[in-house]
N, C-alpha and C positions, 0 to 999 in steps of 0.2 A: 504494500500500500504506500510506505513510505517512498520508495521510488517512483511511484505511477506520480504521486504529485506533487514529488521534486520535477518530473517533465513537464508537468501541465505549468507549474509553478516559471521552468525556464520559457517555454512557449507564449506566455503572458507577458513577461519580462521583453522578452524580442517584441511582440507587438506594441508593447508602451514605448519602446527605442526607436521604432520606427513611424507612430505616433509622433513621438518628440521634434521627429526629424522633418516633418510635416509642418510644425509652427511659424507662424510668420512675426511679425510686430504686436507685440506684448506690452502694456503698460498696469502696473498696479493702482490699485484704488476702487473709489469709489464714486461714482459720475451722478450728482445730484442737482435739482433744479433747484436755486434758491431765492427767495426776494425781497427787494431792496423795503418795503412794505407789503411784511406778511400776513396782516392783516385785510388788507385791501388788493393781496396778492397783485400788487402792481412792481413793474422795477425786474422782472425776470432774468436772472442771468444763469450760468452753467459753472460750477466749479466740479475737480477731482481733488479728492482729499486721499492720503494714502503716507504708509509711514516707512521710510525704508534709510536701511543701518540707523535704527533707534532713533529719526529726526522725523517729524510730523512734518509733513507740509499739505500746501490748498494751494491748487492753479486754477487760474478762470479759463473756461472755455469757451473760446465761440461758439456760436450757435452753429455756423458751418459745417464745422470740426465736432460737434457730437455725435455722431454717427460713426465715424470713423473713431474714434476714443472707446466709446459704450465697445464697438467689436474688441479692440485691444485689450479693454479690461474683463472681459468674457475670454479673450484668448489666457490672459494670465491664469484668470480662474482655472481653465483647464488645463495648461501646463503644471499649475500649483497641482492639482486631481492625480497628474499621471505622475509625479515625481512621487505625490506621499505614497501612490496606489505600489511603484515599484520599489522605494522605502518598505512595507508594509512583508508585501513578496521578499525581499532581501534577509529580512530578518528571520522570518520563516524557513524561508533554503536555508539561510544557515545552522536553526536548531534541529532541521530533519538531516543535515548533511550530519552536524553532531551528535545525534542520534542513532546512527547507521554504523557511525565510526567506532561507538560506545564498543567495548569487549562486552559479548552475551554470557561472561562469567557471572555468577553472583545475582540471575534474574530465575 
């Protein structure tokens, strides 16, 4: 058993590598409408807010460029997916790899 899904295991692995391999332009964040008077929702403008090597920031977006931004941080979203996803897999392979290797003395 252990080895049937050590291969399903590598076979996943390969898929998310060529997945990866696939991605185009990436941006982190968050793509929110906000307004200059929220009450009266007047004043609409577009900012991305996202936190990266531990420093907060907010950029404003044009309205042009939301479309093309919203894709980027939907690509991020999914590159983050297939990194934790083969994270998740890596660790795995390696307690059944250590588990195989175990001497069946002592069971």
């Amino acid at each position: 058993m252990n080895q049937k899904r050590i291969q399903q295991i590598e076979q996943r692995v390969d898929r998310i590598k060529r997945a990866l391999l696939e991605i185009g332009p990436m941006r982190p964040g968050s793509l929110t409408r906000q307004y200059k008077d929220p009450q009266h929702r007047t004043g609409a403008y577009w900012q991305i807010s996202y936190t990266r090597r531990m420093k907060s920031r907010t950029d404003y977006i044009r309205k042009e460029h939301v479309k093309e931004v919203r894709r980027q941080t939907v690509t991020h979203k999914r590159f983050k997916r297939l990194v934790d996803q083969w994270i998740d897999l890596s660790i795995e392979h390696s307690r059944l790899t250590m588990q195989i290797a175990e001497p069946r003395a002592g069971r």
